[in-house]
Structures are given as structure tokens and as C-alpha cells.
PyMOL commands that place a pseudoatom at each C-alpha (Angstrom):
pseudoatom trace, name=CA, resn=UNK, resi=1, chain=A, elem=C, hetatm=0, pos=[15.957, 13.170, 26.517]
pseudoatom trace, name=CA, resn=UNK, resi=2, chain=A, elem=C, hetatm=0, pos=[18.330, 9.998, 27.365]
pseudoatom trace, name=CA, resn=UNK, resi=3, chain=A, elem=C, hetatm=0, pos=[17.079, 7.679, 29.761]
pseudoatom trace, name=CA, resn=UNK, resi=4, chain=A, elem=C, hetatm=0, pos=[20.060, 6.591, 32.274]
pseudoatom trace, name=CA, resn=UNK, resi=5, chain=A, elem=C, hetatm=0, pos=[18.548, 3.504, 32.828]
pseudoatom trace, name=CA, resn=UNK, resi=6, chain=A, elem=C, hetatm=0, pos=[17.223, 0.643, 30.339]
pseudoatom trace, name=CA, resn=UNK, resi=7, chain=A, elem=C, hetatm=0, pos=[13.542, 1.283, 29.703]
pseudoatom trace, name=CA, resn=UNK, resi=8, chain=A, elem=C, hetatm=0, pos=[12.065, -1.912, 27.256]
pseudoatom trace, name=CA, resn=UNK, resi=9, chain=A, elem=C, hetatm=0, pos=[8.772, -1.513, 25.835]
pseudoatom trace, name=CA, resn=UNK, resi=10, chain=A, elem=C, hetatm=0, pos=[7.141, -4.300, 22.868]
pseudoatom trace, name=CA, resn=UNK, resi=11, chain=A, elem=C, hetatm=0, pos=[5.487, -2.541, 20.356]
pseudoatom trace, name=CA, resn=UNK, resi=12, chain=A, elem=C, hetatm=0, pos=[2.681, -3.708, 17.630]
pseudoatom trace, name=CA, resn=UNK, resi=13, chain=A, elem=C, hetatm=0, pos=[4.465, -1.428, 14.379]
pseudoatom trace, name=CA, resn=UNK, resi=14, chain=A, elem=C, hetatm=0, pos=[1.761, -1.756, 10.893]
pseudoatom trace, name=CA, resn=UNK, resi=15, chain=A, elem=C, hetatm=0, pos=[4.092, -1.697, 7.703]
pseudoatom trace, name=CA, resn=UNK, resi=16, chain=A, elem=C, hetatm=0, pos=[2.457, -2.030, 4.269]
pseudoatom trace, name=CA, resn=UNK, resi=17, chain=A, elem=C, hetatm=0, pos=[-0.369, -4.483, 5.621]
pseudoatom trace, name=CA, resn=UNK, resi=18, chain=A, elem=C, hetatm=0, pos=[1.832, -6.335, 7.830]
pseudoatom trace, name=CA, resn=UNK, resi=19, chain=A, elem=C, hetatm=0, pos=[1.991, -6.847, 11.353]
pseudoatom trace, name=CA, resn=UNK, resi=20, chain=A, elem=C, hetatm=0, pos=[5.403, -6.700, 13.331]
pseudoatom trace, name=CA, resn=UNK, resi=21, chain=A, elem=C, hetatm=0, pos=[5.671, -7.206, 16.886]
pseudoatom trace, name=CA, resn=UNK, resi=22, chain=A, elem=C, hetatm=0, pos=[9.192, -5.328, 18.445]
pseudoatom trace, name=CA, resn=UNK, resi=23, chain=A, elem=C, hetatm=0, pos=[10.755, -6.165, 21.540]
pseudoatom trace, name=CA, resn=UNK, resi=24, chain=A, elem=C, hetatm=0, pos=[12.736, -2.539, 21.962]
pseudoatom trace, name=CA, resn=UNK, resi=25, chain=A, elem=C, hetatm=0, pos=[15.489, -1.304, 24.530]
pseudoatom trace, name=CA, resn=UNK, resi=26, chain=A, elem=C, hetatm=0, pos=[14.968, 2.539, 23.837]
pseudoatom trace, name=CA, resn=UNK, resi=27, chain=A, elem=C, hetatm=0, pos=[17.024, 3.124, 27.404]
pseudoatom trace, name=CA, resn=UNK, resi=28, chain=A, elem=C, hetatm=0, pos=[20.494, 3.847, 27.091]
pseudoatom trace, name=CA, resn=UNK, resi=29, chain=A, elem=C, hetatm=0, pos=[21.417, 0.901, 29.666]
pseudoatom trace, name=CA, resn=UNK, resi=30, chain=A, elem=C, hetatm=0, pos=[21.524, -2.524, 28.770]
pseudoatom trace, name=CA, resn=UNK, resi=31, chain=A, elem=C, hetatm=0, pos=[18.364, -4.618, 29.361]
pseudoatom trace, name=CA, resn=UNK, resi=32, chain=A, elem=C, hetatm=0, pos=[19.046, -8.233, 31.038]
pseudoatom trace, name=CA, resn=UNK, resi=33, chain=A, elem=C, hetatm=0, pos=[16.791, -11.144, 31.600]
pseudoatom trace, name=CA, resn=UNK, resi=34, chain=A, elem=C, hetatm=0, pos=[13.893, -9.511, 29.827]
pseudoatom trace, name=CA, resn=UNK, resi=35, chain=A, elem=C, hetatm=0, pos=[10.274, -11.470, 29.840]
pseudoatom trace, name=CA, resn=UNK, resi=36, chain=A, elem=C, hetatm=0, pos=[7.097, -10.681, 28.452]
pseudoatom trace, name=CA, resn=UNK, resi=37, chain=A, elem=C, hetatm=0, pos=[3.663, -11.832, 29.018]
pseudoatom trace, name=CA, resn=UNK, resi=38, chain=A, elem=C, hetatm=0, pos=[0.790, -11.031, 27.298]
pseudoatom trace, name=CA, resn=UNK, resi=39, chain=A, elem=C, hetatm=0, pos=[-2.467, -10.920, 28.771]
pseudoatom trace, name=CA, resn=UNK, resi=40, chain=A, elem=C, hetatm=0, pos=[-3.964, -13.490, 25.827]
pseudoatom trace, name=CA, resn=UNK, resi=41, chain=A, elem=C, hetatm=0, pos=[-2.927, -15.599, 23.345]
pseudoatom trace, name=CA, resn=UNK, resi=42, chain=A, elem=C, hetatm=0, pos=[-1.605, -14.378, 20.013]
pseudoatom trace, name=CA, resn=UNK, resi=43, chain=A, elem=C, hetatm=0, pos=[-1.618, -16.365, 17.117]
pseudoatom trace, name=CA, resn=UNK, resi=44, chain=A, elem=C, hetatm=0, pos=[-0.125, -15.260, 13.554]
pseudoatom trace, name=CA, resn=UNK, resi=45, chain=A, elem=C, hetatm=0, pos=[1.216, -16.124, 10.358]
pseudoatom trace, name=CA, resn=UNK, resi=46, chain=A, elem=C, hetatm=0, pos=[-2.543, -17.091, 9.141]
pseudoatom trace, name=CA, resn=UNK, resi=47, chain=A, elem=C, hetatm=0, pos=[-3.233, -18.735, 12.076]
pseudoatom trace, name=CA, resn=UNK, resi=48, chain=A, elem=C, hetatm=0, pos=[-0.292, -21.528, 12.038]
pseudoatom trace, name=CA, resn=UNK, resi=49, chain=A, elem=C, hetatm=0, pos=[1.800, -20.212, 14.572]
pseudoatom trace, name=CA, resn=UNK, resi=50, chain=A, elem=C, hetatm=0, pos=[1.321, -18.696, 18.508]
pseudoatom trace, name=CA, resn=UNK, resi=51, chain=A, elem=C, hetatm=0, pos=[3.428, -16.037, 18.157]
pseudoatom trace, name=CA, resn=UNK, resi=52, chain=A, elem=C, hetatm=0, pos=[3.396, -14.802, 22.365]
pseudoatom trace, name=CA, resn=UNK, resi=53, chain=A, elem=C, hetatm=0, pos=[4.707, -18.556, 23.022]
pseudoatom trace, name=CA, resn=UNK, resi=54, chain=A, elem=C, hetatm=0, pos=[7.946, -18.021, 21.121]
pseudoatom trace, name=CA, resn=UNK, resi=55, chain=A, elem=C, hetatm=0, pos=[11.368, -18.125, 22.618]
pseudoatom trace, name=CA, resn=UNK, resi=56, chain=A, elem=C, hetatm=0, pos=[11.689, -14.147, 21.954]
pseudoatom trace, name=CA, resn=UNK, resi=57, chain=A, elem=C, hetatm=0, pos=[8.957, -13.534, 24.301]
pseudoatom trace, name=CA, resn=UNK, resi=58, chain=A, elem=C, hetatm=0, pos=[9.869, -16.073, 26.862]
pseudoatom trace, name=CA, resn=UNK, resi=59, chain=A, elem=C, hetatm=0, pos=[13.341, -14.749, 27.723]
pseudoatom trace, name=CA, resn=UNK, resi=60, chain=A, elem=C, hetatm=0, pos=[15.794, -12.230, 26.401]
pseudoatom trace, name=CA, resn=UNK, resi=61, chain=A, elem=C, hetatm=0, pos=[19.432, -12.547, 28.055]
pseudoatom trace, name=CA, resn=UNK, resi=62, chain=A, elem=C, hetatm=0, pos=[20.766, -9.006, 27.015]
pseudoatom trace, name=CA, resn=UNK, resi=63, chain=A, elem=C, hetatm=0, pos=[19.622, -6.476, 25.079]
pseudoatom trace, name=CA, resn=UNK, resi=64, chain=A, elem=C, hetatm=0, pos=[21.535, -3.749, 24.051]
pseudoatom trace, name=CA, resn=UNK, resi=65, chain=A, elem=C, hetatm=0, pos=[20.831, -0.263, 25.011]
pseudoatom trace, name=CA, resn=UNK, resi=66, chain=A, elem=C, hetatm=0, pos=[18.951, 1.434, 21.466]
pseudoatom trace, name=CA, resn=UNK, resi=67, chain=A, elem=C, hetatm=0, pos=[18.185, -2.202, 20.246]
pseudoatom trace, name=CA, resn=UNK, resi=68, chain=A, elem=C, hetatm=0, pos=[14.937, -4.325, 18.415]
pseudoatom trace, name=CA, resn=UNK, resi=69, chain=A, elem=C, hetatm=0, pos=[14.079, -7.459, 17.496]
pseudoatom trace, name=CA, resn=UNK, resi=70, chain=A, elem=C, hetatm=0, pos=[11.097, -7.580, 15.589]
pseudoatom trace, name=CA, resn=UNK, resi=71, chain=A, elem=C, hetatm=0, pos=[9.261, -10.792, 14.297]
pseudoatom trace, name=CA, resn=UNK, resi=72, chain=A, elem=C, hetatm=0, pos=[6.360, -11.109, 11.723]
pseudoatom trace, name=CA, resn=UNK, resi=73, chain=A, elem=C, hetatm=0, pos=[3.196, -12.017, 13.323]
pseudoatom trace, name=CA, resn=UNK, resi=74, chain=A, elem=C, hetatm=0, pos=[0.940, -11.675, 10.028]
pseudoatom trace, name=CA, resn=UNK, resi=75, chain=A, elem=C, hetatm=0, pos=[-0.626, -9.882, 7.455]
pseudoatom trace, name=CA, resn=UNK, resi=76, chain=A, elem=C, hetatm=0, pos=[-3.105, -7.431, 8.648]
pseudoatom trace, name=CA, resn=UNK, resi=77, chain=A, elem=C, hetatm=0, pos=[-5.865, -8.960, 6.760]
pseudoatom trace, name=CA, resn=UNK, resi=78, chain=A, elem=C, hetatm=0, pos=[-5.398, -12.305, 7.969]
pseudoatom trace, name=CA, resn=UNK, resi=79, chain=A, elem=C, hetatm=0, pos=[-4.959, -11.469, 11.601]
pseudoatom trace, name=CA, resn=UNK, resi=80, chain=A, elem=C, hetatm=0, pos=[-8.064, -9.216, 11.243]
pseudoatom trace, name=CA, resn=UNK, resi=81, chain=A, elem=C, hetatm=0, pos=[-10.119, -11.622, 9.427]
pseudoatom trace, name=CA, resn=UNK, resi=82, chain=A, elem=C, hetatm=0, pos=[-9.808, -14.324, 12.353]
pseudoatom trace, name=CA, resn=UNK, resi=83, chain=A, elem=C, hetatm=0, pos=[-11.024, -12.114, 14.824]
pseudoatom trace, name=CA, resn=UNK, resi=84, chain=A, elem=C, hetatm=0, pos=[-7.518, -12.395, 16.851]
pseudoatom trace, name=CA, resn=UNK, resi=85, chain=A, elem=C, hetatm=0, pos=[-7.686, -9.946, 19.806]
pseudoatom trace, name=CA, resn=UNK, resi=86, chain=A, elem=C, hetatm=0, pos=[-6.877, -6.396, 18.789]
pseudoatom trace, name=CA, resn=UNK, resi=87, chain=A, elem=C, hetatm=0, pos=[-6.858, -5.368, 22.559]
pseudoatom trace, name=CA, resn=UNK, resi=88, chain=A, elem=C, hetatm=0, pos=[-3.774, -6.829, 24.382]
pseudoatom trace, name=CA, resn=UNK, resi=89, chain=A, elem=C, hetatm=0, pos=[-1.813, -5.818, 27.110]
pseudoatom trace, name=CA, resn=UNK, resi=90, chain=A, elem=C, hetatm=0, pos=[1.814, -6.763, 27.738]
pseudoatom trace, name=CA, resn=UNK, resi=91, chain=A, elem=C, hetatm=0, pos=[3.936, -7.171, 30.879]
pseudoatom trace, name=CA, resn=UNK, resi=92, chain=A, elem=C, hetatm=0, pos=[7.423, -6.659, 30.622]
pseudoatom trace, name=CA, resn=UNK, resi=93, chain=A, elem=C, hetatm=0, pos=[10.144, -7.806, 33.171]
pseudoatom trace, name=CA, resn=UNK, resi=94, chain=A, elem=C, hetatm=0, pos=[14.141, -7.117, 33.460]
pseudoatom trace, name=CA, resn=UNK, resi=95, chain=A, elem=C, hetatm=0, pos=[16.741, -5.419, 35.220]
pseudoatom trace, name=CA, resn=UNK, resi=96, chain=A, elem=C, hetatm=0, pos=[19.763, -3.675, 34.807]
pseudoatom trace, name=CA, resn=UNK, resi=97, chain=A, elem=C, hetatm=0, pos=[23.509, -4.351, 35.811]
pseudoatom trace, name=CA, resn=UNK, resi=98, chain=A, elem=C, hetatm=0, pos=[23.024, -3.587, 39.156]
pseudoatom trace, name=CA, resn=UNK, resi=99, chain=A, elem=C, hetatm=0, pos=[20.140, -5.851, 39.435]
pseudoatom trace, name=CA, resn=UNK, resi=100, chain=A, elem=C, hetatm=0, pos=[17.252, -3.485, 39.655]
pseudoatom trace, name=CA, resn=UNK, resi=101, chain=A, elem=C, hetatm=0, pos=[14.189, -4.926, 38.955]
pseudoatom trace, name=CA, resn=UNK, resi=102, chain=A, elem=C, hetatm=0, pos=[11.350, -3.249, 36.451]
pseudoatom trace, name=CA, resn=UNK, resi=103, chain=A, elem=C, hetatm=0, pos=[8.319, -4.089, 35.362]
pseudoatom trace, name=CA, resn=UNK, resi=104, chain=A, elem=C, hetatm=0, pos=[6.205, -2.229, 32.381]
pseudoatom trace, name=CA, resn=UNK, resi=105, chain=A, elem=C, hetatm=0, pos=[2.589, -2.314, 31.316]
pseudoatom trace, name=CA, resn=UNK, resi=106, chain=A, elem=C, hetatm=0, pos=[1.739, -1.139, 27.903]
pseudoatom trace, name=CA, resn=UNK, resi=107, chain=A, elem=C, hetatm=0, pos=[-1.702, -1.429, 26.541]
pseudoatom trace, name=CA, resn=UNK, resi=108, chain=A, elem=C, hetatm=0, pos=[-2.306, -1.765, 22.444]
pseudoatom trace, name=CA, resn=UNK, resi=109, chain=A, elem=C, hetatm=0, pos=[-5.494, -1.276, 20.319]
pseudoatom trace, name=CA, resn=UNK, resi=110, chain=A, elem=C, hetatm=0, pos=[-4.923, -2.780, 16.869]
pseudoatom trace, name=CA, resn=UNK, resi=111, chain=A, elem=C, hetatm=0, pos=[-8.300, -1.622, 16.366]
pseudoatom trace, name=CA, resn=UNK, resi=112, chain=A, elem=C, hetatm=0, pos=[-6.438, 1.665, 14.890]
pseudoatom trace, name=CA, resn=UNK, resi=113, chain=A, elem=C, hetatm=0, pos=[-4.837, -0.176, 12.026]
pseudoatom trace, name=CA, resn=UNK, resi=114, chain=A, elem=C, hetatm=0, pos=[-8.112, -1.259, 10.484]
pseudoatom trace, name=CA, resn=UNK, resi=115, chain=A, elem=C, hetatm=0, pos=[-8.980, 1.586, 8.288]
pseudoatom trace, name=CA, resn=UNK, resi=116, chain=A, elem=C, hetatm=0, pos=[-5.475, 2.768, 7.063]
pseudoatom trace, name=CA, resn=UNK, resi=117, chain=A, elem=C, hetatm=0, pos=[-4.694, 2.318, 3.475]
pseudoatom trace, name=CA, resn=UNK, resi=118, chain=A, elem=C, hetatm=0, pos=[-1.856, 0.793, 2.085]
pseudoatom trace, name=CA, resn=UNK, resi=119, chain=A, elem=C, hetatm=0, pos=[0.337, -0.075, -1.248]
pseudoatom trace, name=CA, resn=UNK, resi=120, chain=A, elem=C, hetatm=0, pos=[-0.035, -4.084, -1.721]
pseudoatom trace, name=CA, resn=UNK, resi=121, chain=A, elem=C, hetatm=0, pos=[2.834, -6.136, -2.399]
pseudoatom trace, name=CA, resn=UNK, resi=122, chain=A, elem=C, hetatm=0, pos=[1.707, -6.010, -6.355]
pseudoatom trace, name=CA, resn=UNK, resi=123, chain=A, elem=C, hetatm=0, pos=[1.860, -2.239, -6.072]
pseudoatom trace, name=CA, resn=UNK, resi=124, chain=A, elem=C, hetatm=0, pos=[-1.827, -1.722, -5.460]
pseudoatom trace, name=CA, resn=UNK, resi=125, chain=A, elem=C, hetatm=0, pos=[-3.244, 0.982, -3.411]
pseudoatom trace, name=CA, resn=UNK, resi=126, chain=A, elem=C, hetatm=0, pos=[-5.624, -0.572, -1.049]
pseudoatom trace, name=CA, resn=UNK, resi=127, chain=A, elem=C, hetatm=0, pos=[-7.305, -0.051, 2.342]
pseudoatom trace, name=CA, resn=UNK, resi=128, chain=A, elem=C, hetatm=0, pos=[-8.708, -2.327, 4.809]
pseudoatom trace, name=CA, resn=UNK, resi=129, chain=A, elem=C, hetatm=0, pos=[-12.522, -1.677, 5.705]
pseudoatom trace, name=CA, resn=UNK, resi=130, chain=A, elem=C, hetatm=0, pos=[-14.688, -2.984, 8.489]
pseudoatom trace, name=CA, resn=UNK, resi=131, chain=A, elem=C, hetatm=0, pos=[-17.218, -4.945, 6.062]
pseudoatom trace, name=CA, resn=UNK, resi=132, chain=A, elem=C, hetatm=0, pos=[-14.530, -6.660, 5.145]
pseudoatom trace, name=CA, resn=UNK, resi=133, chain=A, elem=C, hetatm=0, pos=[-14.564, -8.722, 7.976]
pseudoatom trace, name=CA, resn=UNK, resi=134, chain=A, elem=C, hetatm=0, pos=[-18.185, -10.639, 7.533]
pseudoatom trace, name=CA, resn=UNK, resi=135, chain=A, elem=C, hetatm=0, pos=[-18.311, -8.918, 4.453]
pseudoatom trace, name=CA, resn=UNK, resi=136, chain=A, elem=C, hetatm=0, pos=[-16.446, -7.770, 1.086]
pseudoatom trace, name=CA, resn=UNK, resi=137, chain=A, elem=C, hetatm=0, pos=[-12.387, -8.383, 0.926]
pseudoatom trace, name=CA, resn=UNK, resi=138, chain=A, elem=C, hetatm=0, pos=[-9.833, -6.035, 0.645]
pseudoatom trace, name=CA, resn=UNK, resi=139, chain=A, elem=C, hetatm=0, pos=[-10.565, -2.698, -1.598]
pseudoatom trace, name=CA, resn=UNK, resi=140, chain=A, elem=C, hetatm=0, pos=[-8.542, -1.763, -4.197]
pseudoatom trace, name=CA, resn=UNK, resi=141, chain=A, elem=C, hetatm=0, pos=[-8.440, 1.900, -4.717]
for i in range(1, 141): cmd.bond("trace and resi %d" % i, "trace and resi %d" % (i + 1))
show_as sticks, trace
zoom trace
């Protein structure tokens, strides 16, 4: 059902063993001034980069009703192998044309992704499994 009123959410979306994070407008209003802030540091692309401190995050002028932007935090290996937080909450700000103010909390478990198998980018099969962190890499199946 259509929601007469811009609704944003950030999602965590798993594709092939990688990690996206999605800023999304799935209202059918546009979005303006939308912030996030999440409740701990994220840091990505093997651990170069703090992905929650970039300018996507910080402040979003106008987002289109039915509209993402997505950027690559890591592979799910590497972000798993770290030990980066796989609980995290986000808070999301904005309003709408007439000024209204919202504010969203969504809560994500990453924890969900561990055990999900996957085709490598060589064309593997393979599957992530808990020894692997502290213990044996990746399985190829």
C-alpha cells in the first residue's frame, strides 16, 4: 500500500559476499534534509575506511520518493573477520515539503548473514562458517 508521506529507512542488503549499506526513500513523498546516525562506528572496505562518517550519512538534501543510494562497505568476510559490530542501530532524521519532522529507528543483526552460502567472484560456491572467524577461512563447497 502507498505511503502518502516520505518514509526513509537505511538498510544492510548481503549480495554475493558483499556488504551494501542503502539509504532508501520507499515513501511516495520526497525526503529532504535526511541524517543518519548510527549508534557505533562502522568501518569497511577491509578496515581502511569509516563508512558511518561519510558525507552520504551526514546529510542528504532531497531524495526522491522510490529512491537508493547504496555504497559498498565490504566484503562479508573481511567485515566479519575484524569483529566489526554486527548489531547496530540507526537513527534517521528528515521531513517533508511541508516541514514535518520524522525520526526512524531501525535495528540490524548482521549476525544473520554469517552462515549463508554464496557463488565467489571466481564462480565458486562457498559459505561463510563461524570457525572461520578464529578458525579455518572461507569453505569452498
Amino acid at each position: 500500500m502507498p505511503t502518502p508521506r516520505p518514509e526513509v529507512i537505511v538498510d544492510f542488503i548481503f549480495d554475493n559476499g558483499l556488504f551494501f549499506i542503502s539509504v532508501e526513500n520507499i515513501g511516495d513523498r520526497p525526503a529532504l534534509k535526511v541524517t543518519t546516525v548510527f549508534d557505533q562506528k562502522i568501518v569497511g572496505l577491509h578496515g581502511s575506511r569509516e563508512i558511518s562518517a561519510l558525507p552520504l550519512f551526514q546529510g542528504i538534501e532531497f531524495l526522491a520518493p522510490q529512491k537508493s543510494i547504496r555504497t559498498l562497505l565490504d566484503s562479508s568476510s573481511s567485515y566479519f573477520r575484524r569483529n566489526e559490530p554486527t548489531r547496530i542501530s540507526v537513527r534517521i532524521t528528515y521531513s517533508d515539503s511541508s516541514r514535518k519532522r520524522y525520526t526512524t529507528t531501525i535495528h540490524h543483526d548482521l549476525d544473520i548473514y554469517k552462515d549463508i552460502a554464496y557463488l565467489s567472484h571466481s564462480g565458486e560456491l562457498s559459505m561463510l562458517e563461524e570457525e572461520q572467524y578464529g578458525g579455518p577461512a572461507r569453505k569452498t563447497l
